[in-house]
Every structure is written in structure tokens, then in C-alpha cells.
N, C-alpha and C positions, 0 to 999 in steps of 0.2 A: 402255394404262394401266389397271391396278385398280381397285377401288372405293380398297381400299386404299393404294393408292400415290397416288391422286387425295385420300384426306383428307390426309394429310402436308401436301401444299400448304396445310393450311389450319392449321396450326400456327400458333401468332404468332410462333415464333421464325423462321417462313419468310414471312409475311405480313408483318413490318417489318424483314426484316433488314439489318442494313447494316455487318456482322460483313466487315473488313477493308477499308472503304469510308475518301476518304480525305475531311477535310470541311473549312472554313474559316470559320470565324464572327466577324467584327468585333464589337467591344463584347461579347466573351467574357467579359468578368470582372467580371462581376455582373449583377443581374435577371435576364431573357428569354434573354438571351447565355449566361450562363450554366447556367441550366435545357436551354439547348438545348444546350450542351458533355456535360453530365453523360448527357443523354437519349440521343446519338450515344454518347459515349464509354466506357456502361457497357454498352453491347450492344452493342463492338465496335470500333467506328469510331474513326481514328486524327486526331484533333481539334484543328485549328493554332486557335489563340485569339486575335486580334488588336487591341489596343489602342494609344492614349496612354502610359499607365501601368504601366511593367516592373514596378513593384511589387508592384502588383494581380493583373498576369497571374500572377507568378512564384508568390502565393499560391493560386490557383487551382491549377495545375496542384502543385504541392505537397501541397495537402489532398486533394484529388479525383483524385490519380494511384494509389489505393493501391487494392489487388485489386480492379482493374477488367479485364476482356480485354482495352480498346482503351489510348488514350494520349492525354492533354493536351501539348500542345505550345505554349508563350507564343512570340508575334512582335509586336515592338513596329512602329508605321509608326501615320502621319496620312492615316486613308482621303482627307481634302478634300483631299489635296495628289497630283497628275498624278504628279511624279515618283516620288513614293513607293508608289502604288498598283504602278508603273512594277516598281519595285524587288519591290515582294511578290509580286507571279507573277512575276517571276525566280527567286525565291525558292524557291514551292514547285515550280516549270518544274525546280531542280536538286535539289531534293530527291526529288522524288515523279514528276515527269515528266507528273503528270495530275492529277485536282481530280475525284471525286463529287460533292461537295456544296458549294455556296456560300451561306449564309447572310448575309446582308448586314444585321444587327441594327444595328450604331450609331445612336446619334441622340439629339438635343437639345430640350428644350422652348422657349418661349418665354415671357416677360413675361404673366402673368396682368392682366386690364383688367374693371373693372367696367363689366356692360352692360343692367345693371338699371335704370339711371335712366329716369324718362317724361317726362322737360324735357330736348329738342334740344342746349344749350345746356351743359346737363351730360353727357349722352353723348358730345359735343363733345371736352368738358375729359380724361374718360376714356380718348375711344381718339383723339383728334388733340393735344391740348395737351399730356400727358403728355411730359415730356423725353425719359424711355426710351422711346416709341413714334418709333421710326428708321428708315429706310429697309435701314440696316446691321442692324439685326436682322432683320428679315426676310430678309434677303441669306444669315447665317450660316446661321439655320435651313436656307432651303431648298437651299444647299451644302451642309447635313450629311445632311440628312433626303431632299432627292431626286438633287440633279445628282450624289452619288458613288454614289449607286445606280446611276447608266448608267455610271459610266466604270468602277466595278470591276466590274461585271456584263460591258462588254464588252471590259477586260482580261484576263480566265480566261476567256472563249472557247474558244479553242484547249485549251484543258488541259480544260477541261468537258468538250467534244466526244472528245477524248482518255479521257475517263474511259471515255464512251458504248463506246468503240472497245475496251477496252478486256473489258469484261463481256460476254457475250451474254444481252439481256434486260433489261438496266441502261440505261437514260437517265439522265444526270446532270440535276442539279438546282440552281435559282435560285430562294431563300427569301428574301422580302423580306420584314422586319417594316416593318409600317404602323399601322392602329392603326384602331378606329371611331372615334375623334375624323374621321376621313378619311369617314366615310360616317354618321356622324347630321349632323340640321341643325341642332343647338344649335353654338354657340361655343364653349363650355364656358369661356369667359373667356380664349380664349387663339386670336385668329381667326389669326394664323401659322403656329403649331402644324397647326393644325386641316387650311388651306389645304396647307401642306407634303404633310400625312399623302395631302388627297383624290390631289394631284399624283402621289404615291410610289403609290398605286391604281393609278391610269392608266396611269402609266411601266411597270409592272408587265403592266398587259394588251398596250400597244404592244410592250415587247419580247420576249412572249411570240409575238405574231405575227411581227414579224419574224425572229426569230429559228426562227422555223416555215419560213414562207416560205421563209426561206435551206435548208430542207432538213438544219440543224443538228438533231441528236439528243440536245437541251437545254431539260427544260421547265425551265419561269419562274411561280412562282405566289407570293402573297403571304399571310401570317397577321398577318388584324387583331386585336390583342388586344381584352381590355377592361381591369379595371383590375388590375392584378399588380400582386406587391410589388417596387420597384426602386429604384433612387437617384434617378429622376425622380418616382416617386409617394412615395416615403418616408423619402427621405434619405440621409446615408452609409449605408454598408453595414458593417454587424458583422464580427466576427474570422473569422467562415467566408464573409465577402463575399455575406452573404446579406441581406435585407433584409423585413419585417414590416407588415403593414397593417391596422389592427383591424377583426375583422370585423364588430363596431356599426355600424361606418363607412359600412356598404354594406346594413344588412338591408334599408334602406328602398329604396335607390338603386337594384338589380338584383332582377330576378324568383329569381336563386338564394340572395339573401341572404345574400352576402360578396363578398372577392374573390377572383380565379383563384390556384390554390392552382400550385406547379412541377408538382405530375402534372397537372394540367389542359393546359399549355405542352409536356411531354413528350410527351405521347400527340399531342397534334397534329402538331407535330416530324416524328417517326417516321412517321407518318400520310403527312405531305407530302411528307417525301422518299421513302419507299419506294413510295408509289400510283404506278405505272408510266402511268396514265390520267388522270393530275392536270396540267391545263397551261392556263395562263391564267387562274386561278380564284382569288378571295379567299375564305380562310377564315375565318371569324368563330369566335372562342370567345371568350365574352363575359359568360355566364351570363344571356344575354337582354337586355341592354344597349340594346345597337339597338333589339331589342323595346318597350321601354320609351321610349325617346327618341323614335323614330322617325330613319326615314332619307331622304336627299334624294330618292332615287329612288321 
């Protein structure tokens, strides 16, 4: 190899490329999900979108399908539901035959609880007495936020692996959004949430190993965000399913003084899937978040 034929390699359009790659993102049609559709699918990448909501998706892929190289594709399915997960790698099993990328974005907040009081008796009232503090909510959260993390993580197996088999050079890839709520040790007023997120960490490193172990050519890593703008941090989502967060909101809160902008969530994206050396590792992009709070470890 050249001098020059060894810089080529270091082009960005060869250092993230993922031009023809085929990808899968739950909770595509709006926030994180979204930033991560648009991130794959304008450098290439042919991008299944998967939600609840046809409507949403069908918006998504309509505004954002337009001179891009790659493709938006909406599939409607309820990741929490067995069968249905069932149904969507059938899916792309007859569409595509294989799976790059899996992006496992969905996910739900929980009930905010004040936990500011210094009378026992009132903190009590806050996070036990409260009606809405359920057992059932805790249950849905961590159904959304971690246990379909494992079962669609190891329903596209074989298609992942498939991918791998597929490129020479290419490891497919499992992107788990989690979140530093999962790794600072404040509450942040929402201990289920929080709990879910540390869980959906861990599940992340475990099946990164096993999935090693088994000699499968499928890394597993996860990107914790901090705060983006999305339909859990800021509401419904506007006519371009896009969503806004002031950045007053945050000079104080983070050391970069606002919140993560879509290129911020792009370039990580691209980053995690294309690093062929990325496996089992939590990325933070946070704007120093953690920093700030502090984390358990």
C-alpha cells in the first residue's frame, strides 16, 4: 500500500461509511430515532423505521426521503409484544435477507416524584403514598426500556450475523439508546426511569459478551445521551416531527451550556456503527452532564 493509497483510508466518507448498509431503528419517528434515521440514511444507508404510530412514521419517511442516496422505510409493530417482534425479523428476513445495523431506540419515561423533602414522613407521601406510584408502572417502563432490549436484540441475530457474513470487514452492529439518567446517582425525580436506563447499561455489556463468547461477529454497544430535544424531554413534535428545547434551560445545568443539538447524536451514530473496534462500551455524549452530577461508579 501507498502513502497514498493508505490516506484514502482516512477520508470520512471511508471512516463512517455505511453507504448501502441496511439498518433498523425502533422509535424512528421522532427525537434520537430520528436524528439517528436521517444520520444513516443521508450517507447512504437503507433505514426501516419502526414504531406504534403509521402516521408518524409515514411523515418521517415522506419529508426526509427526498435527495438523500439511502431510504426511509416505515414498519409499524409493538416492540413489547413477543409476537410481533416475531413478525418483524420475518419481515426484514424477506425483504433484505440480513440486518447491519440495529438500533434499539424506543422508550418511555416515567411519573416524576419529588424527593426534596427532609421530613421522612413527607418523602414517604412523595414516592410511597402517591396513587400513581404502582408496581405496574414500574413493570411497563422496564418492558419498554429494558426486557425488549433482549428479545429484539436476540430475534435479528441470525440476520446481524448475516450481515457480518455478508461484507468483508463489516461487523454488524447493536445500538442501544440508554441514557446517563442510567449512570449519574441523582434520581433526577424519576427513580424508574433512572433504574430502567442503569438495567438497559448492563443488558448492553452482558450481551455484548455473550454474544462474543458465542463467536457471533455482532458488536453490542450502547449511547447514553444527555438531554435532547424529543417528545419525552419537550413534548409533541412539530410538522417536521422534530422537537425544541431552550437552551436557557440548560446554560446552568451542563458544562456546554445547552442541550445536544441532532449533529451532536449524528456523529455519534455513525461513529458507533462504523468503529469496527467498538464492542461492549457505553458512549456518553452529554455535554459533561455526568461531569457535573456525578456517577455511581
Amino acid at each position: 500500500m501507498t502513502a497514498q493509497q493508505s490516506n484514502q483510508n482516512f477520508k470520512l466518507e471511508n471512516l463512517f461509511n455505511v453507504k448501502g448498509k441496511v439498518a433498523l431503528i425502533t422509535g424512528g419517528g421522532s427525537g434520537i430515532g430520528l436524528m439517528a434515521t436521517q444520520a444513516l440514511s443521508v450517507n447512504g444507508a437503507k433505514v426501516y423505521i419502526v414504531g406504534r404510530t403509521e402516521e408518524k412514521l409515514a411523515r418521517v419517511a415522506e419529508l426526509y426521503n427526498k435527495g438523500i442516496s439511502g431510504e426511509i422505510i416505515p414498519l409499524t409493530a409493538d416492540i413489547t409484544k413477543k409476537d410481533e417482534i416475531r413478525a418483524l425479523a420475518d419481515e426484514i428476513s424477506n425483504r433484505e435477507g440480513h440486518l447491519s445495523i440495529l438500533m434499539n431506540n424506543a422508550g418511555i419515561s416515567s411519573k416524576t416524584q419529588e424527593t426534596e423533602h427532609a421530613d421522612a414522613g413527607k418523602l414517604r407521601e412523595s414516592l410511597f403514598d402517591d396513587p400513581a406510584a404502582t408496581f405496574e408502572e414500574w413493570d411497563d417502563v422496564f418492558r419498554t426500556n429494558v426486557s425488549q432490549l433482549f428479545f429484539v436484540t436476540t430475534a435479528f441475530l441470525p440476520l446481524l450475523q448475516r450481515g457480518s457474513e455478508k461484507e468483508h470487514g463489516w461487523s454488524s452492529t447493536v445500538i442501544n439508546t440508554t441514557s446517563i439518567s442510567g449512570i449519574v446517582k441523582v434520581s433526577q425525580h424519576h427513580f424508574a426511569y433512572n433504574a430502567s436506563k442503569a438495567a438497559a447499561v448492563h443488558l448492553t455489556k452482558m450481551l455484548a459478551h455473550e454474544v462474543s463468547s458465542s463467536n457471533l461477529r455482532v458488536r453490542v454497544n450502547n449511547i447514553a445521551p444527555g438531554v435532547y430535544p424529543s417528545e419525552m424531554t419537550a413534548g409533541e413534535s412539530d410538522e417536521m416531527q422534530k422537537n425544541s428545547i431552550p437552551t436557557e434551560k440548560y446554560e446552568k445545568k451542563v458544562p456546554a451550556a445547552r442541550p445536544g443539538r441532532d449533529e451532536d447524536m449524528a456523529s455519534t451514530v455513525l461513529f458507533t456503527a462504523a468503529n469496527q473496534y467498538l464492542n461492549g462500551q457505553t458512549v456518553v455524549v452529554d455535554g459533561g452532564y455526568v461531569l457535573a452530577a456525578g456517577s455511581v461508579n
